[in-house]
GUMI-8728 format. One record per residue (C-alpha): residue number from 1; residue in three letters; chain; x, y, z. Coordinates in nm, 2 decimals. Each point is the difference from the previous one (the first is absolute). Example, Ala and Ser with C-alpha at 12.3 -4.5 7.8 and 13.67 -1.06 7.14 Angstrom:
<ketor 1,'ALA','A',<1.23,-0.45,0.78>>
<ketor 2,'SER','A',<0.14,0.34,-0.07>>
! end
This chain:
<ketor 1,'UNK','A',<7.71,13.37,11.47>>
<ketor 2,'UNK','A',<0.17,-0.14,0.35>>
<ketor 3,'UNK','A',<0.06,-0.37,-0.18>>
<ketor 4,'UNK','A',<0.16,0.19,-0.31>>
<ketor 5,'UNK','A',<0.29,0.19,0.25>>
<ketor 6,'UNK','A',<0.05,-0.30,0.14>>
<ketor 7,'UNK','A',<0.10,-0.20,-0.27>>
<ketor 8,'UNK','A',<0.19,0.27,-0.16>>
<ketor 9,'UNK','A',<0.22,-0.01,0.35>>
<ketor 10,'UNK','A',<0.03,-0.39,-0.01>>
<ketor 11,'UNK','A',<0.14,0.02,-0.42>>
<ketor 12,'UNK','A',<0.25,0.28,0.12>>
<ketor 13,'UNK','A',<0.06,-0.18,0.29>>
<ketor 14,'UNK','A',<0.10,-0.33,-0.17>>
<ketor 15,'UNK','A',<0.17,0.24,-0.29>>
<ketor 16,'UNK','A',<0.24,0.15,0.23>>
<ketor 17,'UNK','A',<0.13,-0.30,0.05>>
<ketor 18,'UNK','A',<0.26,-0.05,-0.25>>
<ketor 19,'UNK','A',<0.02,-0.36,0.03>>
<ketor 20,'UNK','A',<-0.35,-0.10,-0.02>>
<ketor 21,'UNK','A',<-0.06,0.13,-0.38>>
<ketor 22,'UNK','A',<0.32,-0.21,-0.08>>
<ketor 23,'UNK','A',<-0.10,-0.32,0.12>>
<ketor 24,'UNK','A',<-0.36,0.02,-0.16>>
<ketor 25,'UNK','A',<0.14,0.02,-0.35>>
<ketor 26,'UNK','A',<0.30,-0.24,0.04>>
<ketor 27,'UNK','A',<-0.12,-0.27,0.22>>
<ketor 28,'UNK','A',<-0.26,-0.12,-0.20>>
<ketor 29,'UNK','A',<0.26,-0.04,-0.30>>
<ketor 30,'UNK','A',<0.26,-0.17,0.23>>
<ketor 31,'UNK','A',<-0.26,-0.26,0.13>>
<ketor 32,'UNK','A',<-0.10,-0.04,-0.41>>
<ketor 33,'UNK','A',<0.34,-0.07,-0.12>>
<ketor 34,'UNK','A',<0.13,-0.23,0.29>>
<ketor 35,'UNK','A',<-0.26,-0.15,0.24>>
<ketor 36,'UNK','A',<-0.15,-0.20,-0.29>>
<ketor 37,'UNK','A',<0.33,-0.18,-0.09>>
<ketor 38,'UNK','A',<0.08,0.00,0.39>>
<ketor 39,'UNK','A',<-0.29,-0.16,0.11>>
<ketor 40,'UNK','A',<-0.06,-0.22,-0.30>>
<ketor 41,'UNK','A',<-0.10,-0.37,0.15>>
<ketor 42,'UNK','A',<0.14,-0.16,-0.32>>
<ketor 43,'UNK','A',<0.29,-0.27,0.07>>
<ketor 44,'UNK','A',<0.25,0.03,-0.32>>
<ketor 45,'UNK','A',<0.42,-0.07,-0.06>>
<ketor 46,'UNK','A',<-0.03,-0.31,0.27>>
<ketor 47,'UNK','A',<0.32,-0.18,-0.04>>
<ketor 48,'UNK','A',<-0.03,-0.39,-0.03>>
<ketor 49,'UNK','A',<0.30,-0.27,0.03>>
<ketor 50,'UNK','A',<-0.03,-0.31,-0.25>>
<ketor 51,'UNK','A',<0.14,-0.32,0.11>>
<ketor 52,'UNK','A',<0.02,-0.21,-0.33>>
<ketor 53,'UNK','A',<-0.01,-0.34,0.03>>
<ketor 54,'UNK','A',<-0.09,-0.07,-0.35>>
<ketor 55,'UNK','A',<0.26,0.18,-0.18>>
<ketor 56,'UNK','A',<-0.24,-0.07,-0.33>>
<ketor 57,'UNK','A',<-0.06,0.22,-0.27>>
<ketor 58,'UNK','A',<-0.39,0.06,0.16>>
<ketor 59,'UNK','A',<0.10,0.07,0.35>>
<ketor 60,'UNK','A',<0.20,0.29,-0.15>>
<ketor 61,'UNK','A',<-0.28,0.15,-0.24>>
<ketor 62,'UNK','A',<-0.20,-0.01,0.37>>
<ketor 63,'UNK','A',<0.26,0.20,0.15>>
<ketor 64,'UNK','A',<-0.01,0.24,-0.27>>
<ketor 65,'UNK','A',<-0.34,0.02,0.00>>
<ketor 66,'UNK','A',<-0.05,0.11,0.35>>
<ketor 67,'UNK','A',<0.31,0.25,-0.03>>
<ketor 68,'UNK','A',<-0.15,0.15,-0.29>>
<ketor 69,'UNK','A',<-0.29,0.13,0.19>>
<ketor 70,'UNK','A',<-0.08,0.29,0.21>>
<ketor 71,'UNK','A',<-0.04,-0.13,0.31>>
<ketor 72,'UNK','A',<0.34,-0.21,0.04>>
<ketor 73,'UNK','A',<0.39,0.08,-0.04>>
<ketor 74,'UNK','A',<0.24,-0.30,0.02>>
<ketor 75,'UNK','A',<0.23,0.02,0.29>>
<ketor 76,'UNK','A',<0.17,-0.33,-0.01>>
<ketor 77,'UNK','A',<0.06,-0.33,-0.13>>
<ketor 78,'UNK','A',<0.08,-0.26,0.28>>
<ketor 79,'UNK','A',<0.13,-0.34,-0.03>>
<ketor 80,'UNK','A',<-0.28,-0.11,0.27>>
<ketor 81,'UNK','A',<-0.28,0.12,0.24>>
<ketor 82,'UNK','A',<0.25,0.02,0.28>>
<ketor 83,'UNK','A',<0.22,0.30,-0.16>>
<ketor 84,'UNK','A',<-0.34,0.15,-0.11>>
<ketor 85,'UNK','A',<-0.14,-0.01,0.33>>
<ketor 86,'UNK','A',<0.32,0.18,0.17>>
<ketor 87,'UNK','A',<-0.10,0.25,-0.36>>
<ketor 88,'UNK','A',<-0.35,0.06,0.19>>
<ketor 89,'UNK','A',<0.18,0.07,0.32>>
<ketor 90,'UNK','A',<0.24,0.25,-0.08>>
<ketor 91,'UNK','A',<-0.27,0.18,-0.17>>
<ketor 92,'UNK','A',<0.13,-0.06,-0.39>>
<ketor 93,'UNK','A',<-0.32,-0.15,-0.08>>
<ketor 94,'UNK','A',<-0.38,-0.04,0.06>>
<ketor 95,'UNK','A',<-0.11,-0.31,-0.17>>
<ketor 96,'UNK','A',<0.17,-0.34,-0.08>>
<ketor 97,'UNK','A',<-0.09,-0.18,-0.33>>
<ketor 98,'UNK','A',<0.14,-0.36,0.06>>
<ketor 99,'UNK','A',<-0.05,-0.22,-0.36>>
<ketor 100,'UNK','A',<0.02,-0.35,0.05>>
<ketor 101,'UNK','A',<0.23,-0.29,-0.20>>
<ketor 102,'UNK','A',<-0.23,-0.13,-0.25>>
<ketor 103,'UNK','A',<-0.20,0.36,-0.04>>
<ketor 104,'UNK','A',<0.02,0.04,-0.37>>
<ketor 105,'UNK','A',<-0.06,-0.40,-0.08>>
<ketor 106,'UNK','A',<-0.30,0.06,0.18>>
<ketor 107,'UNK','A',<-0.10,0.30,-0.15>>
<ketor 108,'UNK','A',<0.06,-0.18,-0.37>>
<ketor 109,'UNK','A',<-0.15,-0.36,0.14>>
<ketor 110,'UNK','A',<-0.28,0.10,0.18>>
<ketor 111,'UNK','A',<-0.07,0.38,-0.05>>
<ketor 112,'UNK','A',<0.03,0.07,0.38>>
<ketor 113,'UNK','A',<0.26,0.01,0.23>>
<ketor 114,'UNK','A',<0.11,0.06,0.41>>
<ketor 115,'UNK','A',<0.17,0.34,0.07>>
<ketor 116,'UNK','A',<0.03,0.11,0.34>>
<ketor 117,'UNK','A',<-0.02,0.36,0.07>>
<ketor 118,'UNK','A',<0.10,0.14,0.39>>
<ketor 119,'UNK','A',<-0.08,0.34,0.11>>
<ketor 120,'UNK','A',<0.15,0.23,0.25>>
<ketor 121,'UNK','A',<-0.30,0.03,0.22>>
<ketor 122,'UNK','A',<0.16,0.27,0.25>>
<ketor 123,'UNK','A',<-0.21,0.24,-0.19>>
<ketor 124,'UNK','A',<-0.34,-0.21,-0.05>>
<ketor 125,'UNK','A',<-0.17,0.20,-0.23>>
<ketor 126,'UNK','A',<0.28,0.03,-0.21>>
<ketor 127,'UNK','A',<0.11,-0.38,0.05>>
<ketor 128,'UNK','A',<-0.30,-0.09,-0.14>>
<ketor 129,'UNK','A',<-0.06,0.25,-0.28>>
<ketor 130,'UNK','A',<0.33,-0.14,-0.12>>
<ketor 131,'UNK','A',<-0.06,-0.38,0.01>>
<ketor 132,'UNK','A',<-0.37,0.13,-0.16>>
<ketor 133,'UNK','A',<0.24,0.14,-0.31>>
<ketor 134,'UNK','A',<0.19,-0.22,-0.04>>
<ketor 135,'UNK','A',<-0.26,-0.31,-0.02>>
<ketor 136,'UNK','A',<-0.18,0.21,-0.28>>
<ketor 137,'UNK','A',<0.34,0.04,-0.19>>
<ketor 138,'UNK','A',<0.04,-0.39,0.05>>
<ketor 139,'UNK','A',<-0.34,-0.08,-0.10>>
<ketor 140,'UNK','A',<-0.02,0.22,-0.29>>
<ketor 141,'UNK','A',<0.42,-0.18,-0.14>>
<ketor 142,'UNK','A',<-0.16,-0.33,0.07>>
<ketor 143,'UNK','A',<-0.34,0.08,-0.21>>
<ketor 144,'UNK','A',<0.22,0.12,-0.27>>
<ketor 145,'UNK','A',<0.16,-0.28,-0.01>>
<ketor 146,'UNK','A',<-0.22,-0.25,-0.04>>
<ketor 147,'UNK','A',<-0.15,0.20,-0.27>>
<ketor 148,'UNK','A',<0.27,-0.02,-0.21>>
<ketor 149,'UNK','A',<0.05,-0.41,0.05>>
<ketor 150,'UNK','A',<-0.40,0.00,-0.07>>
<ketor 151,'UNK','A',<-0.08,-0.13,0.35>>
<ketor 152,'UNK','A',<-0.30,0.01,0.14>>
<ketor 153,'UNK','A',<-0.13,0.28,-0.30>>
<ketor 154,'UNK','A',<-0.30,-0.29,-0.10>>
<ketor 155,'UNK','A',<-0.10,0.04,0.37>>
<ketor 156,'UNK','A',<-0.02,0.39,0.04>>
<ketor 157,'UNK','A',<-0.13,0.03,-0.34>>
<ketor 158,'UNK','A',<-0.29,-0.24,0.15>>
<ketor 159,'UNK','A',<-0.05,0.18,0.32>>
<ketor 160,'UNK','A',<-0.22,0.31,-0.17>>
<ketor 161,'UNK','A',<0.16,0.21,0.23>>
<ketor 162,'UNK','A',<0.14,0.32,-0.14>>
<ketor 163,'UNK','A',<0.11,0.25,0.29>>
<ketor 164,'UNK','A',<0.08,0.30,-0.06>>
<ketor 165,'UNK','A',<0.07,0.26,0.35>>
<ketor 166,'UNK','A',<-0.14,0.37,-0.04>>
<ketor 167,'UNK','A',<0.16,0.26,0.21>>
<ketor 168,'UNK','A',<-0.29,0.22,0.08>>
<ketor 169,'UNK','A',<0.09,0.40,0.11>>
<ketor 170,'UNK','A',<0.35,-0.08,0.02>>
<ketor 171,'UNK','A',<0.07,-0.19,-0.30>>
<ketor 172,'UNK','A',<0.42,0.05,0.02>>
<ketor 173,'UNK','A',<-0.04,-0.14,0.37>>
<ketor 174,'UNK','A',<0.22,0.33,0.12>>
<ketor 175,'UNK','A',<0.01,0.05,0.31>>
<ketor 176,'UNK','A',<0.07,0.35,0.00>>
<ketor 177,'UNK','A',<-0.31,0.07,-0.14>>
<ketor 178,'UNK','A',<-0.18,-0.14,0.27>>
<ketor 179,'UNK','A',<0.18,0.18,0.28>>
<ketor 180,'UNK','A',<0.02,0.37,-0.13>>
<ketor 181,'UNK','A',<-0.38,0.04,0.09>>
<ketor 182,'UNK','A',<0.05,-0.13,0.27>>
<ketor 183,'UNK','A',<0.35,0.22,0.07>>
<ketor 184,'UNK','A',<-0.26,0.32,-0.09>>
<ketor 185,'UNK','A',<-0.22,-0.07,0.27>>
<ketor 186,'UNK','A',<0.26,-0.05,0.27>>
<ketor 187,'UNK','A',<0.16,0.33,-0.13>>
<ketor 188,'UNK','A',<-0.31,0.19,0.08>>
<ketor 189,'UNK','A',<-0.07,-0.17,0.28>>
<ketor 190,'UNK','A',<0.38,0.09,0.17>>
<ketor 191,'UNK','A',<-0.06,0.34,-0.07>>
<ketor 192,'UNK','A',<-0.36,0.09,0.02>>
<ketor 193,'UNK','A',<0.00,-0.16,0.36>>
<ketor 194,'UNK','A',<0.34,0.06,0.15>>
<ketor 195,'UNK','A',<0.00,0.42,-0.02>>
<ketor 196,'UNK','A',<-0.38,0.06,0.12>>
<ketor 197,'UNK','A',<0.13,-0.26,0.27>>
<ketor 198,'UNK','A',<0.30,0.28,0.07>>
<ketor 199,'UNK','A',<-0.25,0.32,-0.05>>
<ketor 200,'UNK','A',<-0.21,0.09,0.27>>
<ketor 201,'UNK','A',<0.26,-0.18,0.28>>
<ketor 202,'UNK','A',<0.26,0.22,-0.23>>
<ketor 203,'UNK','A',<-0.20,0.33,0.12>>
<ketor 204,'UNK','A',<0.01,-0.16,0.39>>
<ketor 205,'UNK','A',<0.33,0.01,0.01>>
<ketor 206,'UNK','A',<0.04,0.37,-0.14>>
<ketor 207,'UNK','A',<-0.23,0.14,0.17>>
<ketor 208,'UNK','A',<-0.23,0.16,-0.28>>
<ketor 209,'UNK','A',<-0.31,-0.23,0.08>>
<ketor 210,'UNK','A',<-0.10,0.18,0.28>>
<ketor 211,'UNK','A',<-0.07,0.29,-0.23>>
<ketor 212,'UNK','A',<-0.25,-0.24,-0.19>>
<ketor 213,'UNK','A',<-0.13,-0.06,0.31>>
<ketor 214,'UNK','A',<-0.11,0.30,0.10>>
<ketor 215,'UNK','A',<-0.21,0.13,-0.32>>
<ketor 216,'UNK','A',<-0.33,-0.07,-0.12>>
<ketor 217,'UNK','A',<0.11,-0.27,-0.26>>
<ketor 218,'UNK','A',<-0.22,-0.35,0.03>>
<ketor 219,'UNK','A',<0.13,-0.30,0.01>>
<ketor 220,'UNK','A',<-0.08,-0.12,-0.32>>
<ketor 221,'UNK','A',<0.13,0.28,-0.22>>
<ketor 222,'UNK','A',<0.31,-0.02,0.21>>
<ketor 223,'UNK','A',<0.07,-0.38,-0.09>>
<ketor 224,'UNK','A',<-0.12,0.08,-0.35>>
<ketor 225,'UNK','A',<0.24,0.29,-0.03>>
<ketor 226,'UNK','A',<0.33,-0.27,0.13>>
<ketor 227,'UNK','A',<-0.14,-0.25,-0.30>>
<ketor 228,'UNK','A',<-0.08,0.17,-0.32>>
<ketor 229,'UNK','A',<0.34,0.06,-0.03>>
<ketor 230,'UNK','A',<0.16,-0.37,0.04>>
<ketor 231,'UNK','A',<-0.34,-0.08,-0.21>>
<ketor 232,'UNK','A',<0.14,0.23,-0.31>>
<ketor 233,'UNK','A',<0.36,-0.12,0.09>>
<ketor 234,'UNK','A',<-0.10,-0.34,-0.03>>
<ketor 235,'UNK','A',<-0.18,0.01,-0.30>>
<ketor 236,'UNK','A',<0.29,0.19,-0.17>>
<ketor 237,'UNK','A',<0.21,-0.30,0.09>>
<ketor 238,'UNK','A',<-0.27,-0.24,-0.18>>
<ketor 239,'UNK','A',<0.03,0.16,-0.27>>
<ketor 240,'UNK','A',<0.36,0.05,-0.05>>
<ketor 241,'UNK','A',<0.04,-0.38,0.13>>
<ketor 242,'UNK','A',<-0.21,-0.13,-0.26>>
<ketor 243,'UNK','A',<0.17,0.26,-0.25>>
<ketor 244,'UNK','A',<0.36,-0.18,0.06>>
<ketor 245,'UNK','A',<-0.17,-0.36,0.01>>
<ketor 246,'UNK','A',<-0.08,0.03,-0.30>>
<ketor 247,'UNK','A',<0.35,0.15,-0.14>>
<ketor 248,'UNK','A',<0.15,-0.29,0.20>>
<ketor 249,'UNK','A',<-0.23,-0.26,-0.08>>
<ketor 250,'UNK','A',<-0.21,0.11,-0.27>>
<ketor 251,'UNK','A',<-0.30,-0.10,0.27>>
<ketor 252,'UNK','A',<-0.33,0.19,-0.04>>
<ketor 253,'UNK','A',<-0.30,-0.02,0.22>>
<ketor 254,'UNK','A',<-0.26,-0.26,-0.25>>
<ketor 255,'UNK','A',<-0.27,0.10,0.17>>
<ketor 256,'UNK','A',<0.05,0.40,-0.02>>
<ketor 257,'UNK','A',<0.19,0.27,0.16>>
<ketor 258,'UNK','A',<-0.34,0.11,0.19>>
<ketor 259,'UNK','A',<-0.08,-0.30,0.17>>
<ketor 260,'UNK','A',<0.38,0.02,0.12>>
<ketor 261,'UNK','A',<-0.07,0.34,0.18>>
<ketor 262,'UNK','A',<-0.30,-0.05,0.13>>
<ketor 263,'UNK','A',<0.10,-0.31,0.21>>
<ketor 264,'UNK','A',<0.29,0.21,0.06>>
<ketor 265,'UNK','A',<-0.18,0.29,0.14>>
<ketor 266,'UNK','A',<-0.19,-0.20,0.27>>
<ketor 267,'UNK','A',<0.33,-0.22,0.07>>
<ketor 268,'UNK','A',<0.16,0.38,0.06>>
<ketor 269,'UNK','A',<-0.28,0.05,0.27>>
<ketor 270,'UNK','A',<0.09,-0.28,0.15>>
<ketor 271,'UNK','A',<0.38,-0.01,0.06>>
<ketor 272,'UNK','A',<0.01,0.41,0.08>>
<ketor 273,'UNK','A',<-0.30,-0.07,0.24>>
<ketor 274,'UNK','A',<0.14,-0.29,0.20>>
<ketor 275,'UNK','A',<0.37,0.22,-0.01>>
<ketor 276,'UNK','A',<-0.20,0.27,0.18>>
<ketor 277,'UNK','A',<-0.16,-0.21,0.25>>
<ketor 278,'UNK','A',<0.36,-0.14,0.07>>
<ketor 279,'UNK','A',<0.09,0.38,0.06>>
<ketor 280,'UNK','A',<-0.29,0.13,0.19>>
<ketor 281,'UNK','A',<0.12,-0.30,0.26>>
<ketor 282,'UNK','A',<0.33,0.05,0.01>>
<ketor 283,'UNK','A',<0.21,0.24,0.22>>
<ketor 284,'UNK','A',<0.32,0.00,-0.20>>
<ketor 285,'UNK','A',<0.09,0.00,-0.39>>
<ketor 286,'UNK','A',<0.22,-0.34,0.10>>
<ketor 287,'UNK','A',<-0.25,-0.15,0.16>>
<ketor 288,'UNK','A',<-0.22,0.05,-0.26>>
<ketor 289,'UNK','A',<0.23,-0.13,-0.28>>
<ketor 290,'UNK','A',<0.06,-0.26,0.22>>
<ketor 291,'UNK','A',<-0.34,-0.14,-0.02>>
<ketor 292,'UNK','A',<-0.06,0.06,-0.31>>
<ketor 293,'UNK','A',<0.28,-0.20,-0.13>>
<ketor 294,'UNK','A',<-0.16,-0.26,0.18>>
<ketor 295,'UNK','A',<-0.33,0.03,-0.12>>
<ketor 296,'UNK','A',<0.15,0.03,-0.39>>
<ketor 297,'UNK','A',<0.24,-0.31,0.04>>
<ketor 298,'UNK','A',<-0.35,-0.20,0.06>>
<ketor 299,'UNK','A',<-0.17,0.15,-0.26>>
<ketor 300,'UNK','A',<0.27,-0.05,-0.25>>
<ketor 301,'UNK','A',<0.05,-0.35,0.12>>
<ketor 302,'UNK','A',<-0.38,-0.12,0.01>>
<ketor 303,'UNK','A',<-0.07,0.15,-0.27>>
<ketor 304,'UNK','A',<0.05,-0.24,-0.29>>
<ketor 305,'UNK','A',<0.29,0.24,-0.16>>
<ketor 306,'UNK','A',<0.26,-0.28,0.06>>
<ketor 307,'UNK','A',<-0.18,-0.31,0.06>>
<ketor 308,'UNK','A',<-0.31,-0.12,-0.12>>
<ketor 309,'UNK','A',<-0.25,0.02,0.23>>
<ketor 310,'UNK','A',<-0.18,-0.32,-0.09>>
<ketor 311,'UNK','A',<0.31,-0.17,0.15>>
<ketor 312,'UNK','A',<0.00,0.16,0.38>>
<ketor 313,'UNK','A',<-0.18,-0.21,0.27>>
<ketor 314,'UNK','A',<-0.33,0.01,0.06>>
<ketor 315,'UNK','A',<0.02,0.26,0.26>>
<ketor 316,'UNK','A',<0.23,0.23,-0.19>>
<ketor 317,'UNK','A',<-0.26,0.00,-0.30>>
<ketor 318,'UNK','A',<-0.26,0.10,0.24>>
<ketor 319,'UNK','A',<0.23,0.35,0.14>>
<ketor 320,'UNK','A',<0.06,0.12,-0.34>>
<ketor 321,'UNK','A',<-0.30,0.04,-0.04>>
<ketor 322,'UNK','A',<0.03,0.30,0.25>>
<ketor 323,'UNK','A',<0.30,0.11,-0.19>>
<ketor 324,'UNK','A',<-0.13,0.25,-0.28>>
<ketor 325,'UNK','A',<0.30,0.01,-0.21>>
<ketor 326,'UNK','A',<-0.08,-0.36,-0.09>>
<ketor 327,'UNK','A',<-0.31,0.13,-0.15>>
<ketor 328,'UNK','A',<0.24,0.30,-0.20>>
<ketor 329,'UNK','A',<0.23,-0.24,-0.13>>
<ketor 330,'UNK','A',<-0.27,-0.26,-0.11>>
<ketor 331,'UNK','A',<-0.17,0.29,-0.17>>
<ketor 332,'UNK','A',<0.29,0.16,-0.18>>
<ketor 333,'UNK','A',<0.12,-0.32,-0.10>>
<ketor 334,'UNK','A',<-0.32,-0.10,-0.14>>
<ketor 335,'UNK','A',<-0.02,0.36,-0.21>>
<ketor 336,'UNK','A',<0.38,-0.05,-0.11>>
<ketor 337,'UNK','A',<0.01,-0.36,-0.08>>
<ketor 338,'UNK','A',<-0.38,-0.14,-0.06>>
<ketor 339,'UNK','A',<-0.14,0.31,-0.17>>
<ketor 340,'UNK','A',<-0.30,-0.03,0.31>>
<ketor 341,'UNK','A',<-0.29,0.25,0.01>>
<ketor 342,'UNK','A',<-0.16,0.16,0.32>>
<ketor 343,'UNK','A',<-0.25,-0.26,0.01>>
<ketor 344,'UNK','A',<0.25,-0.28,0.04>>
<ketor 345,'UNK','A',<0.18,0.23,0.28>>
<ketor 346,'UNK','A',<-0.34,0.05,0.18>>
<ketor 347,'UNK','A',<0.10,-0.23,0.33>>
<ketor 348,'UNK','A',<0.36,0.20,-0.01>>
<ketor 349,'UNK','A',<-0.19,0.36,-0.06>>
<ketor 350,'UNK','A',<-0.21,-0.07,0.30>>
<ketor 351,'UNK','A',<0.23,-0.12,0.24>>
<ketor 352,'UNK','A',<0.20,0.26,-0.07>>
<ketor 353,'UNK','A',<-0.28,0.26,0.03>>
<ketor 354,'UNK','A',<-0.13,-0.16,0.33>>
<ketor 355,'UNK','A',<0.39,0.01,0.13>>
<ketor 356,'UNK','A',<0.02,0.35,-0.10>>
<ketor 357,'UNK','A',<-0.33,0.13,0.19>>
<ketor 358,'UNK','A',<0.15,-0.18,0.34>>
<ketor 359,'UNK','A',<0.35,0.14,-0.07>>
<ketor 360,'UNK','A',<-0.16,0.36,-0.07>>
<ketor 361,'UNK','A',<-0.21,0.01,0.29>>
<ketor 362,'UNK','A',<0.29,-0.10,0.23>>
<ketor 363,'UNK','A',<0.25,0.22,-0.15>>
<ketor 364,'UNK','A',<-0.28,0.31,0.13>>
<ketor 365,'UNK','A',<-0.09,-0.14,0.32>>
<ketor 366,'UNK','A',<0.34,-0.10,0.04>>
<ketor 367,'UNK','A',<0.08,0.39,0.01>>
<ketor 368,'UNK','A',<-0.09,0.22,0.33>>
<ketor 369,'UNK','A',<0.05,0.38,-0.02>>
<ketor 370,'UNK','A',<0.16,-0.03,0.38>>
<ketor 371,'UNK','A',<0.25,0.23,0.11>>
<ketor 372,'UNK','A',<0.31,-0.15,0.09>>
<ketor 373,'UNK','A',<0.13,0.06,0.36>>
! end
C-alpha cells in the first residue's frame, strides 16, 4: 500500500502545478499544427532568372513551363547572364536559366538542344535540389516535344521499356507525413525525460527528500512511485497526439493502435529512467536541465528524425545505435506509414527492451537513501 501513497503524492504533486496540466494538452497540438510545416525538408517557390537568348516562340513555352510549376516562381527576365548573376547576388533569385541563340531550331531540327542552368550553391542542398528540378522540367518540355514532331517515337516504341514509378507508403511523396511520427516521438521524449530529470533533484532543493530518506520505503518502489506517473502522463500524450494527427493529417497507425502503445510503453521506461538517473546525479534542478538538454539535443540529432541516418558517416551510424529514440522513431514510423507488425519490429522491440533493463537498473542504483548533511 506504500507504492500506492506514493504515487498519489507524485499526481497531486505534478497537479498543483497549474502550468504542467496546460502544457500536456496544448503542446502536443502546437507541435501537430506547426512543426510539420516548420521543419518540412521540401524546397518549393525558388525564384529563377531567364536570360533569353532565343527570343523564339519555344524558349517562351519553356519559360512557361517551368513557372507553371510548383517548385519555381519567375523573378526576372535579364537581357544576359551578367544582370542575372548581380539577380543571384542580391538575393532576387536562386537559379539562372540561360537559353541559347539557335534553342528552338534545335529543338525542331534535331529534337535536342543546349540550355544551361546555374544554381546558387550558397545553400548546397538546396543549390542542387533546384538544378535537380529544373533538369526534370527541361527534360520532360524537350520529350514533349519531340513527341509531337514524331521524333525519335519509332525508337522508344522499340526499346520495350515501359516505366512506370510506384510510390510505396507514401504515395503523395508528403513530407509532412513522414515527419509527424517522427514529431510524436520527440514530443514524448521532451517531456517524459525532461521532468523525472527535474523530480528527485526538485525535492533536494526543497528539502522534502530527507523525509523519504528516513522511512522504510525501498528503493525500487520509491523510483517506481516518481515514474508511473510520467508513464500515464506520457501515454495520455500518445494518445491525444495521435488523436490530432489524425484531424490534421488524416494519418492513422496501419499497423494498429496497439502496437503503437506497446512500443510506447517501454520507450516511456526508457526516457523517464534515464531523466531520473540525470536527477539522482545532480545537485541542482539547473544543473540537471542543463545536462539533460545536452543529452536530448544528441538524441534528437542522431536520431534519424531530421536526417536520414543512412547518410551520417560511418562512425555516426555506429552511436545511434546507442541512441534508443532511433529505434522509437523507426518503429512508429514503420506502424504509421508501412502498416509493419511486431515481428518486423523484433530488432527495434529488443533493443529497446535491453536499453530499458540497463536504464531501469541504473535509475535504482542510481538512488541512495543518504541523509543529506
Amino acid at each position: 500500500m506504500t507504492i500506492t501513497f506514493l504515487i498519489q503524492k507524485e499526481f497531486l504533486q505534478i497537479m498543483r502545478n497549474a502550468f504542467l496540466p496546460k502544457i500536456f494538452v496544448v503542446l502536443p497540438i502546437i507541435m501537430l499544427l506547426v512543426v510539420p510545416y516548420a521543419a518540412n525538408q521540401e524546397v518549393k517557390d525558388l525564384k529563377f532568372c531567364v536570360v533569353d537568348n532565343d527570343r523564339s516562340t519555344v524558349s517562351r513555352r519553356l519559360v512557361s513551363e517551368v513557372d507553371a510549376s510548383a517548385y519555381f516562381a519567375l523573378a526576372a527576365v535579364s537581357p544576359d547572364y551578367k544582370d542575372a548573376l548581380e539577380c543571384v547576388e542580391r538575393g532576387g533569385a536562386d537559379v539562372i536559366l540561360e537559353l541559347p541563340h539557335g534553342f528552338s531550331a534545335d529543338i525542331v531540327r534535331e529534337g535536342a538542344a543546349s540550355v544551361n542552368v546555374h544554381a546558387n550553391a550558397v545553400n548546397g542542398v538546396k543549390g542542387a535540389l533546384a538544378q535537380a528540378y529544373m533538369l526534370g522540367i527541361i527534360s520532360d518540355f524537350a520529350v514533349a516535344q519531340r513527341s509531337s514532331r514524331g521524333i525519335g517515337v519509332g525508337s522508344a516504341a522499340t526499346g520495350g521499356v515501359d516505366v512506370r514509378p510506384r510510390f510505396l507508403f507514401n504515395p503523395s511523396l508528403d513530407y509532412k507525413v513522414y515527419m509527424v511520427p517522427g514529431i510524436i516521438a520527440m514530443l514524448l521524449t521532451l517531456l517524459i525525460a525532461y521532468l523525472p530529470a527535474l523530480n528527485i533533484v526538485g525535492e533536494k532543493e526543497r528539502g522534502t527528500i530527507e523525509q523519504i530518506n528516513v522511512t522504510p520505503v525501498r528503493r525500487r518502489d520509491f523510483i517506481l512511485s516518481k515514474l508511473v506517473p510520467y508513464w500515464a502522463i506520457g501515454l495520455f500524450m500518445l494518445l491525444w497526439s495521435m488523436f490530432w494527427a489524425y484531424v490534421f493529417y488524416g494519418m492513422a497507425p496501419k499497423g494498429g493502435v496497439w502496437p503503437v502503445v506497446l512500443s510506447s510503453l517501454l520507450f516511456f521506461l526508457i526516457a523517464s529512467s534515464l531523466g531520473l538517473i540525470v536527477s539522482n546525479y545532480s545537485s541542482t534542478m539547473q544543473q540537471a536541465a542543463l545536462l539533460m538538454f545536452f543529452f536530448l539535443i544528441i538524441f534528437v540529432l542522431m536520431s534519424g528524425l531530421l536526417t536520414p541516418v543512412a547518410s551520417m558517416p560511418h562512425w555516426a551510424q555506429a552511436l545511434t545505435y546507442l541512441n534508443p529514440l532511433r529505434y522509437y522513431i523507426e518503429t512508429l514510423r514503420a506502424l504509421y506509414l508501412k502498416g509493419s507488425t511486431l515481428a518486423d519490429l523484433q530488432p527495434q522491440f529488443l533493443a529497446m527492451a535491453a536499453y530499458a533493463t540497463v536504464s531501469w537498473g541504473g535509475a535504482i542504483l542510481s538512488y541512495k537513501k543518504t541523509m543529506a548533511n
